[in-house]
N, CA and C atoms of all chains as a GROMACS GRO file, in nm:
protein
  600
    1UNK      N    1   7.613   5.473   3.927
    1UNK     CA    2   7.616   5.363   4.025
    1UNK      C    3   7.473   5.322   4.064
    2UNK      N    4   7.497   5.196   4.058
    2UNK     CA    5   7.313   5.165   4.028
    2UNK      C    6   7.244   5.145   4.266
    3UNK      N    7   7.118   5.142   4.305
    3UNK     CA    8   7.118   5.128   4.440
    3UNK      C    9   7.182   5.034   4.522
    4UNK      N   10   7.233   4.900   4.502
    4UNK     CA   11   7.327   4.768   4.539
    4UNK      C   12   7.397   4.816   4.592
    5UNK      N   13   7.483   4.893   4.504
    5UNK     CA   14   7.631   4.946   4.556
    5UNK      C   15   7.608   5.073   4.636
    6UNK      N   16   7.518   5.200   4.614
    6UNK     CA   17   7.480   5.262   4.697
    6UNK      C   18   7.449   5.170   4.855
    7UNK      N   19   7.352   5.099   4.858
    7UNK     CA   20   7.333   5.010   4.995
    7UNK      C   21   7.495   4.955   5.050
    8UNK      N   22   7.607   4.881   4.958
    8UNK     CA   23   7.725   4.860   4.971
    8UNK      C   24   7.825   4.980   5.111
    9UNK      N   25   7.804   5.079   5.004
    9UNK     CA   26   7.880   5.178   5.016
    9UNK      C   27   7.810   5.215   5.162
   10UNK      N   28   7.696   5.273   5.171
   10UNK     CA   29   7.655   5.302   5.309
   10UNK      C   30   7.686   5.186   5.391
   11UNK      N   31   7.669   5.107   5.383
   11UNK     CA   32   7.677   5.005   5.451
   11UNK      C   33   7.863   4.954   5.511
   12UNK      N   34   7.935   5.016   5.397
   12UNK     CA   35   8.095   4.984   5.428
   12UNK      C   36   8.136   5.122   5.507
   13UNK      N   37   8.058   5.251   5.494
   13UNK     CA   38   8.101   5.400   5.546
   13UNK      C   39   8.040   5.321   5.721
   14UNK      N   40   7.935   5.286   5.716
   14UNK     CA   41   7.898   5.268   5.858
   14UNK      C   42   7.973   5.172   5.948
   15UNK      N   43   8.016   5.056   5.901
   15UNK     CA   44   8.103   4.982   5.956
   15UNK      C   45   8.246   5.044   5.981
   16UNK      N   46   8.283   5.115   5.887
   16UNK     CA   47   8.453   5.145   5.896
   16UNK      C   48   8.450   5.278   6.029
   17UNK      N   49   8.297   5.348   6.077
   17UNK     CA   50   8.337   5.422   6.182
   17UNK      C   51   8.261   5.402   6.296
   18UNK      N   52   8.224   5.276   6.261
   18UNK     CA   53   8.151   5.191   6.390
   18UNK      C   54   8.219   5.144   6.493
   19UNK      N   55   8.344   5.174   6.479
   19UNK     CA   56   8.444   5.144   6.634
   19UNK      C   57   8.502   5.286   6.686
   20UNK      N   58   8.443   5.365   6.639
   20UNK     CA   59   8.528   5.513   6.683
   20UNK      C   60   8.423   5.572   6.815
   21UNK      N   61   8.311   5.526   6.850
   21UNK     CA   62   8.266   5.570   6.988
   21UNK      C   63   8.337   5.464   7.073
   22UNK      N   64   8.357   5.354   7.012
   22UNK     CA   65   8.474   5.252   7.120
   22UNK      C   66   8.545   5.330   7.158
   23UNK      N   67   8.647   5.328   7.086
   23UNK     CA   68   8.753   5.378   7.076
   23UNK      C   69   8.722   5.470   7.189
   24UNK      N   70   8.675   5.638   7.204
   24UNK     CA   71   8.628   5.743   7.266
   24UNK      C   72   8.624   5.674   7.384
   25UNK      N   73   8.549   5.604   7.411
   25UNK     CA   74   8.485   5.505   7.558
   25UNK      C   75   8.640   5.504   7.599
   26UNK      N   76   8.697   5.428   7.525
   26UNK     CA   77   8.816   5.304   7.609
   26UNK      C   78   8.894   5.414   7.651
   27UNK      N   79   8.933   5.518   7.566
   27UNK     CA   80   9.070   5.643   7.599
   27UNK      C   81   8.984   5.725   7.708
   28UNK      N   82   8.878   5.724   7.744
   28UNK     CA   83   8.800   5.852   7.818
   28UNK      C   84   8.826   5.744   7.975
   29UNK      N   85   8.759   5.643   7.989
   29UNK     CA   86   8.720   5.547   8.079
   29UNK      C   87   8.868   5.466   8.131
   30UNK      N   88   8.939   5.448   7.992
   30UNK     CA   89   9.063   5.338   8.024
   30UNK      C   90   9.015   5.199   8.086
   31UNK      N   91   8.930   5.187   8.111
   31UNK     CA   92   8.809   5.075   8.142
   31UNK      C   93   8.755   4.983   8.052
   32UNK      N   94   8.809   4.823   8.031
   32UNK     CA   95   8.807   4.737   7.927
   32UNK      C   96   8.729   4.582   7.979
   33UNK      N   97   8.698   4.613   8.116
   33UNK     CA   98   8.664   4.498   8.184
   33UNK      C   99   8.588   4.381   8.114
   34UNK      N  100   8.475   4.482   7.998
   34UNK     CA  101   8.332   4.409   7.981
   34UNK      C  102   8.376   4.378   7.830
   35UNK      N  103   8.484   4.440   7.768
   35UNK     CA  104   8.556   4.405   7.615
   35UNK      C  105   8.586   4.241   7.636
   36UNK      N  106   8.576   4.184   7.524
   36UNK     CA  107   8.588   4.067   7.475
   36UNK      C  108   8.694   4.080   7.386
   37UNK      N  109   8.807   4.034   7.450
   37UNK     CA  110   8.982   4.063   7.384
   37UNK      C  111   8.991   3.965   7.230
   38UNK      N  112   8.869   3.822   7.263
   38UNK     CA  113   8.894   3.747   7.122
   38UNK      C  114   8.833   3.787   7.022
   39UNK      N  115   8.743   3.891   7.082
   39UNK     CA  116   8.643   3.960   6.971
   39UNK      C  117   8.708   4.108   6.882
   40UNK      N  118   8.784   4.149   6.962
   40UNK     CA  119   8.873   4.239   6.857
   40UNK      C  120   8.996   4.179   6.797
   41UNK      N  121   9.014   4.081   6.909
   41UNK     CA  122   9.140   3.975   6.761
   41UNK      C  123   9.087   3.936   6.654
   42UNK      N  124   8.958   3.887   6.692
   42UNK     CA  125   8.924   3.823   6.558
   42UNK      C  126   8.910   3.943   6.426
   43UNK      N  127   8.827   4.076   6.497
   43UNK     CA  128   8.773   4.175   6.430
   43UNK      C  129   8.867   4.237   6.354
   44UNK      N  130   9.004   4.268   6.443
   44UNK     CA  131   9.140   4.333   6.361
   44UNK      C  132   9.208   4.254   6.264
   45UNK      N  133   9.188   4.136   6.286
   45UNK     CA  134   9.214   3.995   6.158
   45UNK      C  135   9.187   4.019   6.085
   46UNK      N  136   9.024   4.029   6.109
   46UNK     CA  137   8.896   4.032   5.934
   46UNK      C  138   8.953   4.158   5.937
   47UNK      N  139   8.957   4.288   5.975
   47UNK     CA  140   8.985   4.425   5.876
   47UNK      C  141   9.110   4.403   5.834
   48UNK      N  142   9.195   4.388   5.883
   48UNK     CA  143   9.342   4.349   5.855
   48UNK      C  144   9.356   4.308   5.669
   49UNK      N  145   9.291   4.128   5.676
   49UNK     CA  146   9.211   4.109   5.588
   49UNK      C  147   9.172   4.149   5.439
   50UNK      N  148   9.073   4.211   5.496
   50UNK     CA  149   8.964   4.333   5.411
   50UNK      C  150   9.118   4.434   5.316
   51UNK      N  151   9.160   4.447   5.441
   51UNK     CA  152   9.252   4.598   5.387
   51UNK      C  153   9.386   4.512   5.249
   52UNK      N  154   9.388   4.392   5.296
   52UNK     CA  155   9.518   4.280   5.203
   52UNK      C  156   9.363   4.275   5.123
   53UNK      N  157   9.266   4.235   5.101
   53UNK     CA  158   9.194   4.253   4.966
   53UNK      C  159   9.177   4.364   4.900
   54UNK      N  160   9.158   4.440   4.954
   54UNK     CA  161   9.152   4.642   4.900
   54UNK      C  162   9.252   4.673   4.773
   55UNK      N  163   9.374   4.610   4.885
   55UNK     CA  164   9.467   4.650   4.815
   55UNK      C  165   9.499   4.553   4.740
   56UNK      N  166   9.494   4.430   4.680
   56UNK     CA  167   9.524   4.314   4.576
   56UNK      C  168   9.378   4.382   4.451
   57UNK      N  169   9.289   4.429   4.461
   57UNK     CA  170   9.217   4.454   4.412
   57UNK      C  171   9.248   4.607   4.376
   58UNK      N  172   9.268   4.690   4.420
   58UNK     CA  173   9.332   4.808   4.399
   58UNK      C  174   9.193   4.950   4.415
   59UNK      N  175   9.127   4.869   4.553
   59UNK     CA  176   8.964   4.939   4.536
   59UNK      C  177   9.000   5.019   4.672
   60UNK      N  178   8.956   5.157   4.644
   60UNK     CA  179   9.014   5.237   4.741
   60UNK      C  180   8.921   5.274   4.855
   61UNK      N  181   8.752   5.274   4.797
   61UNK     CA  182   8.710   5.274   4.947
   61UNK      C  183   8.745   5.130   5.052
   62UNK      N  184   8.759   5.042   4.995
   62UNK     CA  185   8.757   4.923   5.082
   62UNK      C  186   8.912   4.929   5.138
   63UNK      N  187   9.000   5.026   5.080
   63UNK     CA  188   9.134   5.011   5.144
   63UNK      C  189   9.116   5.155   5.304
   64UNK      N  190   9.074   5.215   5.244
   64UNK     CA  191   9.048   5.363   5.315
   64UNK      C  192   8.968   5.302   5.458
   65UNK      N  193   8.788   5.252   5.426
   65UNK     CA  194   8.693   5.170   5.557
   65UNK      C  195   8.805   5.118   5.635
   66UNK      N  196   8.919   5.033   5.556
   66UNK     CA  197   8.943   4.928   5.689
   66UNK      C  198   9.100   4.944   5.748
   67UNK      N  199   9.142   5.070   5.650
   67UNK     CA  200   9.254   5.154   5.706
   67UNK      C  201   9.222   5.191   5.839
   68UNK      N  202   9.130   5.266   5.854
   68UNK     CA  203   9.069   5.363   5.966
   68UNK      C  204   9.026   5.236   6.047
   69UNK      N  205   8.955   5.156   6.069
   69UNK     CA  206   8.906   5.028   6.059
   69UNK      C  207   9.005   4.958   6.188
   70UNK      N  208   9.095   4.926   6.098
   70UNK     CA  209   9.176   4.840   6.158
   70UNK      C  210   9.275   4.935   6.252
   71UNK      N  211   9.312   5.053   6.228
   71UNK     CA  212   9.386   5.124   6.348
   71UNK      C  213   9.286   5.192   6.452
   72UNK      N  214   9.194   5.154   6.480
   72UNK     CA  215   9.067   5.195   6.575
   72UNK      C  216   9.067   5.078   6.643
   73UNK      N  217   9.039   4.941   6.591
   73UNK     CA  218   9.058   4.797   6.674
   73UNK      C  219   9.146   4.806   6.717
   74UNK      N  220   9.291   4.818   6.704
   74UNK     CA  221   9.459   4.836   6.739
   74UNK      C  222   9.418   4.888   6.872
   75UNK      N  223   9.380   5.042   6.827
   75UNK     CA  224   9.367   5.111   6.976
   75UNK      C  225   9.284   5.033   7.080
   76UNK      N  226   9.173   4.934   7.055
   76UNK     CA  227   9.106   4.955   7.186
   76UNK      C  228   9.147   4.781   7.194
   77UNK      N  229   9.250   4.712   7.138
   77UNK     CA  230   9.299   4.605   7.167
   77UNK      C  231   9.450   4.631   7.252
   78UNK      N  232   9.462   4.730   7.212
   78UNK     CA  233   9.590   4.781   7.314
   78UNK      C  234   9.587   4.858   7.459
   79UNK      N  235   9.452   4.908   7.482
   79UNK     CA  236   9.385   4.951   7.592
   79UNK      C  237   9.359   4.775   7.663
   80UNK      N  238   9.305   4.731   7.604
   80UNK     CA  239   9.247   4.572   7.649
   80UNK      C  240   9.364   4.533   7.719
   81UNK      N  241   9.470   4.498   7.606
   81UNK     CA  242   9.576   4.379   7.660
   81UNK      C  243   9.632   4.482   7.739
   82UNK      N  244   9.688   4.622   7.768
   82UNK     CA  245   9.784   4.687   7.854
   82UNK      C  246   9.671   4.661   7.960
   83UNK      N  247   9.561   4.635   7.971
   83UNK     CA  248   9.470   4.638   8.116
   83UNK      C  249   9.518   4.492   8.183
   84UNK      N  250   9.489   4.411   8.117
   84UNK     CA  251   9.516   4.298   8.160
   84UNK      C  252   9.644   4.210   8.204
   85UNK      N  253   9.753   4.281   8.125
   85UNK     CA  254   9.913   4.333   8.175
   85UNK      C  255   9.922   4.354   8.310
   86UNK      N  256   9.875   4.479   8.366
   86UNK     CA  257   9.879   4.509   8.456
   86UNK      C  258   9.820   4.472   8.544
   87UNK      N  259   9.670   4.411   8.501
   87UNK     CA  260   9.626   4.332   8.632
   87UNK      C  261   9.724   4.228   8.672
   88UNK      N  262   9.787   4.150   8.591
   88UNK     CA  263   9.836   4.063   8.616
   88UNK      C  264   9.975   4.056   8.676
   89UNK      N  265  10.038   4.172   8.624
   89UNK     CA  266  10.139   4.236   8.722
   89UNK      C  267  10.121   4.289   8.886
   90UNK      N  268   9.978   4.299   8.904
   90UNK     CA  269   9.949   4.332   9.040
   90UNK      C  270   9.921   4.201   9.108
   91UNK      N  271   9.871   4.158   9.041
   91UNK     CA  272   9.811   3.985   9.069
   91UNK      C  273   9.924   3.922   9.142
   92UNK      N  274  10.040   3.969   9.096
   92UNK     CA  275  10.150   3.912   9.090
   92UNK      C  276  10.204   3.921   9.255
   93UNK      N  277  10.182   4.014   9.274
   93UNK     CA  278  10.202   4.133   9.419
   93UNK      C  279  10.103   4.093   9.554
   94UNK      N  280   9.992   4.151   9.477
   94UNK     CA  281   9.851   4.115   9.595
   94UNK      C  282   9.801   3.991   9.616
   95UNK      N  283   9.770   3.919   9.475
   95UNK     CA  284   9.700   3.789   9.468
   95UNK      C  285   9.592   3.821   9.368
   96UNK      N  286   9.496   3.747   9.355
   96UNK     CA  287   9.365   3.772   9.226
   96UNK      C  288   9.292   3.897   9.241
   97UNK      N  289   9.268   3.980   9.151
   97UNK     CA  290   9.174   4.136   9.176
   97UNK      C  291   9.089   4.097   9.072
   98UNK      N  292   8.970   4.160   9.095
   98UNK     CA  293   8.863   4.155   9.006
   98UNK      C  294   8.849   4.311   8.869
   99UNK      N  295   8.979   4.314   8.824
   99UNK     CA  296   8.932   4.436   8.737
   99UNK      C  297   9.003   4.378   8.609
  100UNK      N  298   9.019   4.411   8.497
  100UNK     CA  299   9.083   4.383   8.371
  100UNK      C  300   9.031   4.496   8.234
  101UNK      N  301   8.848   2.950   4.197
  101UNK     CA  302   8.880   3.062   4.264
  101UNK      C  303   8.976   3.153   4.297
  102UNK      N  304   9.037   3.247   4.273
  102UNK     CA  305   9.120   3.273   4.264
  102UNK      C  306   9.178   3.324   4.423
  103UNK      N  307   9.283   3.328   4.423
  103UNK     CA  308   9.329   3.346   4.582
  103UNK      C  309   9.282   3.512   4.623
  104UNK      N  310   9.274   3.652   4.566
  104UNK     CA  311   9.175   3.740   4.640
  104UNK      C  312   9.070   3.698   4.687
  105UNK      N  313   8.979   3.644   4.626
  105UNK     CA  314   8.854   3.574   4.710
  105UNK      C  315   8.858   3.466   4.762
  106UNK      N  316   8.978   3.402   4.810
  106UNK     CA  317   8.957   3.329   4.902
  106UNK      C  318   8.996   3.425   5.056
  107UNK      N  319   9.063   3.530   4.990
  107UNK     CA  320   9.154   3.585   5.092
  107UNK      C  321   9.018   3.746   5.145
  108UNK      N  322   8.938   3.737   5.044
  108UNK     CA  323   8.804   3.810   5.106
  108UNK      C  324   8.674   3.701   5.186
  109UNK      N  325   8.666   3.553   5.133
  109UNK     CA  326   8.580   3.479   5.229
  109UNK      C  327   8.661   3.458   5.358
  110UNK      N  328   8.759   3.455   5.381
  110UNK     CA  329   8.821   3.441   5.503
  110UNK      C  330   8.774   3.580   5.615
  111UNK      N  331   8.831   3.689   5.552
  111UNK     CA  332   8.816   3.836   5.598
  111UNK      C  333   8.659   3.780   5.644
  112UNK      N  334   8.541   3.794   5.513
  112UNK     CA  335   8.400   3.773   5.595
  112UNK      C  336   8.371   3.693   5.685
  113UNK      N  337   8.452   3.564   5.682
  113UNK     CA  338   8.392   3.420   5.798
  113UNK      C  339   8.461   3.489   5.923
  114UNK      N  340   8.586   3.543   5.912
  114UNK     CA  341   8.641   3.577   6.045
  114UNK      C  342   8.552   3.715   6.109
  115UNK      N  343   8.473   3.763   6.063
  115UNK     CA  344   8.441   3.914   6.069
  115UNK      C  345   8.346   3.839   6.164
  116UNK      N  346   8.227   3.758   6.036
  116UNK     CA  347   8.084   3.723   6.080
  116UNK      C  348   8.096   3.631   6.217
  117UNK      N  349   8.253   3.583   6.300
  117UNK     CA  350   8.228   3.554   6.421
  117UNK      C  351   8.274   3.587   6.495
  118UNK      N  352   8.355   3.704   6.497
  118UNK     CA  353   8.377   3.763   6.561
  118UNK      C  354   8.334   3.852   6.672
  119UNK      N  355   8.166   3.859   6.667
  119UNK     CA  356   8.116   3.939   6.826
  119UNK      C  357   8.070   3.784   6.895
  120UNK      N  358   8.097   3.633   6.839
  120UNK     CA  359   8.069   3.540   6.913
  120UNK      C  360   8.085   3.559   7.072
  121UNK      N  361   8.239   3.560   7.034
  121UNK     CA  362   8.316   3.559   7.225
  121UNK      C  363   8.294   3.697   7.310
  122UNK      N  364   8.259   3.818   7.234
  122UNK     CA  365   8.144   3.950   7.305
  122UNK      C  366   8.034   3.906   7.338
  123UNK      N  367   7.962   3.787   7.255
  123UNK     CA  368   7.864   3.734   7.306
  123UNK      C  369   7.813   3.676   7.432
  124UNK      N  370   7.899   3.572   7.422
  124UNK     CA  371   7.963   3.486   7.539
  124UNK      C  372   7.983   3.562   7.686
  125UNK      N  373   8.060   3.692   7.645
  125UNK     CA  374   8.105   3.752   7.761
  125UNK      C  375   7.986   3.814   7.810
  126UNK      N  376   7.920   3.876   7.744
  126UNK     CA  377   7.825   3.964   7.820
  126UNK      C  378   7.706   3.831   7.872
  127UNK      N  379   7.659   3.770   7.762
  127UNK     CA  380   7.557   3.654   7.844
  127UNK      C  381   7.626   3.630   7.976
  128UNK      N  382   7.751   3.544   7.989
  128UNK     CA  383   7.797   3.530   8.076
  128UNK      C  384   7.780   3.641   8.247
  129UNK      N  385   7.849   3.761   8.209
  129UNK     CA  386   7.869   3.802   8.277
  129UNK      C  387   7.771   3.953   8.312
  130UNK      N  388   7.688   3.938   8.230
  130UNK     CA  389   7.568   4.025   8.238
  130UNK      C  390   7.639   4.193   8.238
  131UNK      N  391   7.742   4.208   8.224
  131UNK     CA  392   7.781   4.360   8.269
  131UNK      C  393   7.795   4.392   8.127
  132UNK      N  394   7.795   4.537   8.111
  132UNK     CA  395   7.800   4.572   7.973
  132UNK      C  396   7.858   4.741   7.980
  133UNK      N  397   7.910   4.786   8.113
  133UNK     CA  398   7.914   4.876   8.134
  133UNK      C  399   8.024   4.947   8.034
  134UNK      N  400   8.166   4.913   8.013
  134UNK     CA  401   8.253   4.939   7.923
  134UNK      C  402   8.249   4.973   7.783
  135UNK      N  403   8.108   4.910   7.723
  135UNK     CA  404   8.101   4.847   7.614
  135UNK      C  405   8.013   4.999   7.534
  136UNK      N  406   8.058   5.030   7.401
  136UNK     CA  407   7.997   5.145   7.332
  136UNK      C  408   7.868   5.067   7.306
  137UNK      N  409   7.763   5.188   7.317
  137UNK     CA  410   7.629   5.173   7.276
  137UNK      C  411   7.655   5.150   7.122
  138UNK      N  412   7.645   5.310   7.116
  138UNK     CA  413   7.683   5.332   6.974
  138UNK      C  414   7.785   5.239   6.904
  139UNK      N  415   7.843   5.193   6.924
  139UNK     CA  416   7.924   5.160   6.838
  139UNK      C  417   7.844   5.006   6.783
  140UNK      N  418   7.782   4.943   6.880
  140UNK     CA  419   7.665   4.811   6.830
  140UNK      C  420   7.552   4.898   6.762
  141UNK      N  421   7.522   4.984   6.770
  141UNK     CA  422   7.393   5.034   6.690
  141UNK      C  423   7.461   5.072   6.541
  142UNK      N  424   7.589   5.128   6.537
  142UNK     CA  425   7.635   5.165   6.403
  142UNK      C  426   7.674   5.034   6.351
  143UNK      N  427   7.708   4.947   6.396
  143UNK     CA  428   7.721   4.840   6.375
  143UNK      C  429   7.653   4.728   6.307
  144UNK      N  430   7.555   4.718   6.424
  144UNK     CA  431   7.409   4.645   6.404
  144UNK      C  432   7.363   4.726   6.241
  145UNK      N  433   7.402   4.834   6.227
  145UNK     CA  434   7.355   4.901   6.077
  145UNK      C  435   7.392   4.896   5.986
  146UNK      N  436   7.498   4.867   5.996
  146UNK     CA  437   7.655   4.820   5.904
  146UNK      C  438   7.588   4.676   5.842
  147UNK      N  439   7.589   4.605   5.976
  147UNK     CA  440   7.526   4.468   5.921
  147UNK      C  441   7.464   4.437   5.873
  148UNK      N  442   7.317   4.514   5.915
  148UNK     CA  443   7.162   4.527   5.830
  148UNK      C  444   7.203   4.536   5.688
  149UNK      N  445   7.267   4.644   5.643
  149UNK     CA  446   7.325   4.682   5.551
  149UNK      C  447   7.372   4.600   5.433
  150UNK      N  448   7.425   4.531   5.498
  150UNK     CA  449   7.531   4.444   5.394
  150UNK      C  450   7.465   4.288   5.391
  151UNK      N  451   7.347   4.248   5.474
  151UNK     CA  452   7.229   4.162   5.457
  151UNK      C  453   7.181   4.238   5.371
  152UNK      N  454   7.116   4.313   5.362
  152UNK     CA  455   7.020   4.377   5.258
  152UNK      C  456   7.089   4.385   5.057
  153UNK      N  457   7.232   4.382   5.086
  153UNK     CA  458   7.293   4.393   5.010
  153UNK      C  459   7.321   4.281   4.977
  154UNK      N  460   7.301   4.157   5.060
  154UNK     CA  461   7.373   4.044   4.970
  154UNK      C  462   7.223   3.975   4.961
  155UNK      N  463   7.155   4.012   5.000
  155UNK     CA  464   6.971   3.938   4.973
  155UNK      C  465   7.005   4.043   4.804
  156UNK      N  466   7.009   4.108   4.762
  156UNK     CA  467   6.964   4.202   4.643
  156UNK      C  468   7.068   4.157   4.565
  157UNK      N  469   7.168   4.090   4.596
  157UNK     CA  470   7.271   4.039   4.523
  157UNK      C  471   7.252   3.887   4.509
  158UNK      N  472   7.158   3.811   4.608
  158UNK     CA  473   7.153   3.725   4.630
  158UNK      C  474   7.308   3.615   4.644
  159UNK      N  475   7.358   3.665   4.712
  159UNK     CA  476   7.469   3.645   4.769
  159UNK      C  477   7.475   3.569   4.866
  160UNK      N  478   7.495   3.404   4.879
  160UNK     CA  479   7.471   3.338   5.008
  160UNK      C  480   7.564   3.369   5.098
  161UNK      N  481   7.707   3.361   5.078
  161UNK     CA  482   7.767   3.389   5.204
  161UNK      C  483   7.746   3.511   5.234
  162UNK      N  484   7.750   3.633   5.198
  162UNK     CA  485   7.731   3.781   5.221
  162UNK      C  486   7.607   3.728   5.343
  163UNK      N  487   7.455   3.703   5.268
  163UNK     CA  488   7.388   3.692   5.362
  163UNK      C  489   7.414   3.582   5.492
  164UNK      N  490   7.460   3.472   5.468
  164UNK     CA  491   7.484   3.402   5.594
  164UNK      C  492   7.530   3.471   5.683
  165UNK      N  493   7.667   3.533   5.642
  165UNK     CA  494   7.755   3.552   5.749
  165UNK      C  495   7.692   3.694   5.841
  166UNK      N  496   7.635   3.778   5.774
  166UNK     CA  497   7.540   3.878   5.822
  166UNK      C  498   7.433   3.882   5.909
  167UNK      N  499   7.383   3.778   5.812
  167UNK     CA  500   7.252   3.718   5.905
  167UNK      C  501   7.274   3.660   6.057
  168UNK      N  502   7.385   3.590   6.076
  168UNK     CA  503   7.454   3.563   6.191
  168UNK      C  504   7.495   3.641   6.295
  169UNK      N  505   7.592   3.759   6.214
  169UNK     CA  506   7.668   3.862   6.247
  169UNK      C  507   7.556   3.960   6.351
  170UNK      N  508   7.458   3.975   6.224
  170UNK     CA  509   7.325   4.062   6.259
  170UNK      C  510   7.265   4.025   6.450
  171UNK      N  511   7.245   3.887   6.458
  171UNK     CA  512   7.184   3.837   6.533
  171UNK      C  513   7.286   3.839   6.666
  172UNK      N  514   7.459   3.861   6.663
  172UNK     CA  515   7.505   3.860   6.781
  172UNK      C  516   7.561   3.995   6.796
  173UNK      N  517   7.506   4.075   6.743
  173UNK     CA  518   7.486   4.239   6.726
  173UNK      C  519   7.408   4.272   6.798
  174UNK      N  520   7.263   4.194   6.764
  174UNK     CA  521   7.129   4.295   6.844
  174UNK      C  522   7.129   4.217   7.024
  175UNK      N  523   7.225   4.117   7.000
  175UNK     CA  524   7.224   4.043   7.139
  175UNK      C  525   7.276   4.125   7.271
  176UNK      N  526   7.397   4.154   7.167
  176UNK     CA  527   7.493   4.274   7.290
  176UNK      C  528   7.413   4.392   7.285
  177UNK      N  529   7.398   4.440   7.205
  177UNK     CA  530   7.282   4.564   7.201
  177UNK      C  531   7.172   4.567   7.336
  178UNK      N  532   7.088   4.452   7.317
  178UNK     CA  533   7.000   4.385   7.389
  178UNK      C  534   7.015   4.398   7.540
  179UNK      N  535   7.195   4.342   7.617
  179UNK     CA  536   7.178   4.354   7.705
  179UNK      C  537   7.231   4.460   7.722
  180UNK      N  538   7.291   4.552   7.676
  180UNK     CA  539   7.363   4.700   7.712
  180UNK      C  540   7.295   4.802   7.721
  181UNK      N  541   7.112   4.805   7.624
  181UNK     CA  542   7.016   4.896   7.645
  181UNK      C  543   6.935   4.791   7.823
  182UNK      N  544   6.944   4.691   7.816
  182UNK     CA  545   6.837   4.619   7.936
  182UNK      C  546   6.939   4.693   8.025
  183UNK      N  547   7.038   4.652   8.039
  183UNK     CA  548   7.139   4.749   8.190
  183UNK      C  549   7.090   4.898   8.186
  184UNK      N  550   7.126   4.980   8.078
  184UNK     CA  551   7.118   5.129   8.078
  184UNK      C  552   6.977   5.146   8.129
  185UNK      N  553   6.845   5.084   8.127
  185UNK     CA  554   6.698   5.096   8.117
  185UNK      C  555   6.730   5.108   8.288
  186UNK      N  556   6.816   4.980   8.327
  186UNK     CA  557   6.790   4.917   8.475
  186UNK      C  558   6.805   5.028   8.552
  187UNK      N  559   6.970   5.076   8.501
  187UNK     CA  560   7.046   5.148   8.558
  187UNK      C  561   6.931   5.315   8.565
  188UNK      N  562   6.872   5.358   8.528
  188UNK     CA  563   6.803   5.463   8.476
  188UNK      C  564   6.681   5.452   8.564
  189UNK      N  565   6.603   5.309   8.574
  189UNK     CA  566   6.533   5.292   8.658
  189UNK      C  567   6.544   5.305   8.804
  190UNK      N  568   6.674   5.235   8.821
  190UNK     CA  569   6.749   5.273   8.980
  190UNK      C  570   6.802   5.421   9.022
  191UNK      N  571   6.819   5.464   8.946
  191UNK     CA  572   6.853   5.593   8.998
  191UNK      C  573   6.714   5.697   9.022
  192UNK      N  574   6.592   5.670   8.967
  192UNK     CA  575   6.481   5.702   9.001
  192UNK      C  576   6.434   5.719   9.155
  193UNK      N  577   6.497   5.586   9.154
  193UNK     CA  578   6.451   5.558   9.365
  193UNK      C  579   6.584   5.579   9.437
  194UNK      N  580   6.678   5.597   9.420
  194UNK     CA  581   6.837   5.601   9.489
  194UNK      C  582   6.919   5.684   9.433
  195UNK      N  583   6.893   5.781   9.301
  195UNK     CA  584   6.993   5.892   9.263
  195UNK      C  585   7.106   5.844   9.167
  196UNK      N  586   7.220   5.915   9.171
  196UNK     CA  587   7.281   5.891   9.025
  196UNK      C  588   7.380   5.714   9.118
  197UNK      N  589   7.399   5.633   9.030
  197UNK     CA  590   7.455   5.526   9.015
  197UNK      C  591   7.562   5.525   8.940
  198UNK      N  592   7.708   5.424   8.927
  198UNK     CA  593   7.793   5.422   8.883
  198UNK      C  594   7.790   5.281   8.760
  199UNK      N  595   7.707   5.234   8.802
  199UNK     CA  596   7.682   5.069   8.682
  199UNK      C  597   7.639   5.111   8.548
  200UNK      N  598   7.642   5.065   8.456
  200UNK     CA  599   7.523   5.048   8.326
  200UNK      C  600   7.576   4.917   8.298
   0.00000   0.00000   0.00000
């Protein structure tokens, strides 16, 4: 394997566990206030994506990166929207709160 | 073109704007407290990465969308180390603090 794909490869290992200190944060904290909810829609899209090319192509690190990938966004898009659920269920009760 | 690569430029265009609206939020709202360090620095590396990889491939979209990607990477980065610095500074004169 010539250096390209070496640079590739590091470069796809670092992205596919570049949401796992998220992840850690959101389950430790449960605290999503400062998350940008369109920014992991969009993000779980593109891996989503990635993972329907992996597999039409039949290339297994790129199925594996965005396996892990895309169920790491899941988690801290489901921390997000259950926050904002509930604010809004209180909202509902009290009136406007400043947390999400 | 065949429909996998249209169905991998999609995956990249949606990827490469995806920290837009993280962007947005933190300029906006200056807080960054929620938000993984790490996970923009592994990130921000990921990206470097795969710029470096599509400059050596000479790959225009690879590099566009990177080059972009790259730049609303080191942004959030930017203000999440300026808070942590602040936050670090304040507790100097007033003790431990709850912000970053």
């Amino acid at each position: 394997m010539d250096y390209i794909n070496i640079i590739g490869l590091i470069a796809g290992a670092m992205g596919g566990i570049s949401l796992f200190p998220q992840v850690l944060k959101v389950v430790k904290n449960k605290s999503t206030k400062d998350i940008s909810r369109e920014m992991f829609l969009l993000l779980a899209g593109s891996i989503f994506l990635w993972l329907v090319y992996g597999i039409l192509l039949n290339n297994l690190p790129i199925i594996i990166a965005n396996f892990f990938g895309l169920i790491q966004a899941l988690i801290i898009l489901f921390y997000k929207i259950e926050n904002q659920l509930r604010k809004r269920a209180k909202e509902r009760v009290y009136g406007p709160l400043k947390i999400s």
